[in-house]
N, C-alpha and C positions, 0 to 999 in steps of 0.2 A: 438283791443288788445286781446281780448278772442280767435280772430281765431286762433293767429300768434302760441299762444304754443299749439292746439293740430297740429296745420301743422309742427309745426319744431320737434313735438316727432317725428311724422309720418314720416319725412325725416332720423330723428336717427334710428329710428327703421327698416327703410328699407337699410340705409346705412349697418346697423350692417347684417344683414340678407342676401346683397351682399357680404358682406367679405369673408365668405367661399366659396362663388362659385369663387370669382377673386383669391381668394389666391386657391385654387385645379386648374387650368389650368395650361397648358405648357408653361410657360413662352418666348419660341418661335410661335408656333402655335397659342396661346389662346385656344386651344380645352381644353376640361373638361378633368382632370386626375380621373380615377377611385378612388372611394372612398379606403383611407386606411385601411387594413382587420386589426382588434386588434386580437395581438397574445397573444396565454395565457401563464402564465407563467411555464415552465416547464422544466426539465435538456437539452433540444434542447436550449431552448431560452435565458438560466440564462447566463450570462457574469461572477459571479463570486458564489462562493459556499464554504463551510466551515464545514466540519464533524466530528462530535466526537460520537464515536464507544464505545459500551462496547463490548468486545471480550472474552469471556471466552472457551479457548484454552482447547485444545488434543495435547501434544507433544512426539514424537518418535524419540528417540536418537542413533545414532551407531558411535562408537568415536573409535581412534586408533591414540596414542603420538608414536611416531616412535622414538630411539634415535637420539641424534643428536653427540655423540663421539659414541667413540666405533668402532667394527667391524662393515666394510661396510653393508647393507641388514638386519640389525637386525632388526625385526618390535618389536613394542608394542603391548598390547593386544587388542583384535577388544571384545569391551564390551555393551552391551545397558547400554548407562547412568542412566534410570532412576530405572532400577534394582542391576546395582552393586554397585550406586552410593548412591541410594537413594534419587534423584532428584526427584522432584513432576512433574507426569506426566500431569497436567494442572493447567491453571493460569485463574485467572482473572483480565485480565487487559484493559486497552482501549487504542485505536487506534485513529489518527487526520489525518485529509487528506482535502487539498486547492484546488481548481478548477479553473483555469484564463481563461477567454475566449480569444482570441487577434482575433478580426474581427468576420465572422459567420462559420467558417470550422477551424480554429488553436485554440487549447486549449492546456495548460501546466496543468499537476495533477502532484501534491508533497504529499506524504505521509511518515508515521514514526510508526514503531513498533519497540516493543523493548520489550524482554521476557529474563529475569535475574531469576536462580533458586538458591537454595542450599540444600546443601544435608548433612543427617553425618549418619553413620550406621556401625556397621560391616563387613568388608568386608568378603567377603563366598570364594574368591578364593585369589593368589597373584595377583596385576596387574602390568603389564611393563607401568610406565608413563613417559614419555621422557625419564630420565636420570635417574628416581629411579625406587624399586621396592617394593610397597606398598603391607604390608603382610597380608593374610589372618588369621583372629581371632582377626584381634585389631581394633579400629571404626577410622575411617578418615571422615573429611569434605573435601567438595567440594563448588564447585561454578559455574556453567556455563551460560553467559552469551552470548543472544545475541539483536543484532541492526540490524534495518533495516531499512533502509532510502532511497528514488527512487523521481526521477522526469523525470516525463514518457512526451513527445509532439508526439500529434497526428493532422493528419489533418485527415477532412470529406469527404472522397471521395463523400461519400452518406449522402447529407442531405434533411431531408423537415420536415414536419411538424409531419410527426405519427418517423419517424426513421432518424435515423442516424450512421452511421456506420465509423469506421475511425482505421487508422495507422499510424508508424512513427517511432519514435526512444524514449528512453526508459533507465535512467543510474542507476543502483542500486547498494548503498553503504552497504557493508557486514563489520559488525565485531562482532569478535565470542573471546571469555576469556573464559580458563578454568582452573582452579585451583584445585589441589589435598594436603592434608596437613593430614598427620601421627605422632604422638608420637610415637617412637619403643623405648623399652628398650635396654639401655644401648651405645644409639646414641642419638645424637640431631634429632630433630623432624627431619620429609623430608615435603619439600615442595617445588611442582615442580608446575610451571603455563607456557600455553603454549596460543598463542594468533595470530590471525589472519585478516587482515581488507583489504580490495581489493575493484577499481569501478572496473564495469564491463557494456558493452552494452547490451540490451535486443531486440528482436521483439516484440512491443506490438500489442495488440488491443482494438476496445473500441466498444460497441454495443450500443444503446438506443433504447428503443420502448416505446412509448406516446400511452396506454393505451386508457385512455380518457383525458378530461382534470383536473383528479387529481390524476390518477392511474399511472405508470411508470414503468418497468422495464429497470435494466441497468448491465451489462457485462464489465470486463475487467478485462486482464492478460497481462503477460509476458512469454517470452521464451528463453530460450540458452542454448546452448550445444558447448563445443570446448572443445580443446584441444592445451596447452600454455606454452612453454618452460618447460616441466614436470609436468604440471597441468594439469589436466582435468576433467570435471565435466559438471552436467547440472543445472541447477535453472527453477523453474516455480513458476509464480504468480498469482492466481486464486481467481476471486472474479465476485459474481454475488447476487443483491438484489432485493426486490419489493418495490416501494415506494407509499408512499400516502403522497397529497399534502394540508394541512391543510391550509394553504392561501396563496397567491402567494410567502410568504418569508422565511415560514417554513414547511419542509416537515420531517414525521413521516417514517422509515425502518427496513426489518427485509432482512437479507442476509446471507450469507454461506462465507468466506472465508479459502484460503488454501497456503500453500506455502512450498515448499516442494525442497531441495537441497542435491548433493552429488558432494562430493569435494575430490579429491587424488592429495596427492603434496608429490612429494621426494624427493624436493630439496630446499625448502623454509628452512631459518637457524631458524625462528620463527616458525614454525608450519610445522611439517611433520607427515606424517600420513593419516587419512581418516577420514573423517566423513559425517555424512547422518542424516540428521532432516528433520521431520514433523511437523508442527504448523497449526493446522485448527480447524474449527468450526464454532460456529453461530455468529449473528451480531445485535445488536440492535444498530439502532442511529437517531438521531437528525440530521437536514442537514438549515444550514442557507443560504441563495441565494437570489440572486438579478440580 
């Protein structure tokens, strides 16, 4: 009776000890499958990811409300918003952007900005804004808002384990509000708002490079330029950070981003005119993944 239980550990313990080698073979062949490499975790490998961004913005404004009655070809004034307006020329605010992986080459990134200003001051000159004309020597508010919202899919031509590189397609939702509001003596105030929102397709790109295994850099933009039933314009979307990987689920970033558009339409009944914004600067953020 004393033999039987160190013989029958002795069998447990070598059954268990078989397991791995019968379970790693071909299941046709019976040969040995090489052992599986553990991959570490890193924006190459993450399936899904979750960022929030502090952004504290640089923004450059060139606006022009075109009338919309009136004699044909009249323009409005071509003004820097953040000088005639009074608009603060940066913000701080933060930014949110999702990561899906679908398989090891297809990934979807959705992102959201959004930079709302206001402004009140004296105006220094008259300005033509749509339909009215806002006079110089009396203070007017303003408001110019904008949104930005994209969900970019790229596939990985180039993947492995240090890089990866990829393209694809790219849709970005624009809407831009702008409002001007004057008291003038001996009229009712004027107050003209003029507003715009449009998808549109993009070229994108996406870069990574795996450092080591907790260092990272990563890359990615957009591109377009057309010209569309009397629209034309171009947009770019530029963003590029360093990461470090604090433990496989959270990683620490500092990064640059930019984005930067100009837009001419003479014939939209909501928004005629031009305008040309810059929003860039640095990037600090948190990044959850899994």
């Amino acid at each position: 009776m004393r033999m039987r239980l160190p013989c029958s550990a002795a069998a447990v313990l070598l059954v268990l000890h078989a397991a791995p080698a019968l379970a790693d073979r071909d299941p046709q062949s019976g040969a040995p499958l090489p052992p599986k490499k553990h991959q570490n975790s890193s924006p190459i490998t993450d399936h899904f990811a979750a960022s929030v961004s502090y952004f504290p913005s640089k923004l450059n404004t060139t606006l022009r409300a075109d009338p919309t009655v009136g004699p044909a070809g009249v323009q409005g004034t071509t003004m820097n918003a953040e000088q005639a307006l009074g608009l603060p020329d940066s913000l701080h605010k933060g930014t949110v952007q999702f990561m899906f992986r679908l398989g090891e080459r297809n990934k979807v990134r959705m992102a959201y900005l959004e930079q709302d200003r206001s402004g009140n001051q004296v105006l220094t000159n008259d300005i033509v804004f749509a339909n009215s004309v806002f006079l110089a020597g009396l203070p007017a508010s303003s408001t110019l808002d904008y949104k930005q919202f994209n969900i970019t899919y790229t596939y990985s031509f180039i993947r492995n384990e240090r890089f990866e590189v990829g393209s694809g397609l790219a849709v970005y939702f624009l809407q831009v509000d702008g409002i001007i509001t004057q008291a003038q003596p001996f009229t009712i105030a004027l107050h003209e708002e003029v507003s715009g929102a449009s998808p549109f397709p993009a070229l994108p790109f996406d870069l990574t490079w795996c450092i080591s295994s907790r260092w990272a850099a990563t890359a990615h933009g957009a591109f377009l330029k057309a010209t569309v039933s009397g629209t034309q314009g171009w947009f770019a979307d530029e963003h590029a950070d360093i990461q470090y990987r604090w433990n496989p689920n959270f990683v620490l970033g500092l990064g640059y981003s930019e984005t930067r558009s100009s837009l001419t339409n003479d014939t939209s009944s909501s928004f005629r005119g031009y305008l040309n914004i810059s929003i860039k600067g640095p990037e600090a953020f948190v990044r959850f993944s899994f």
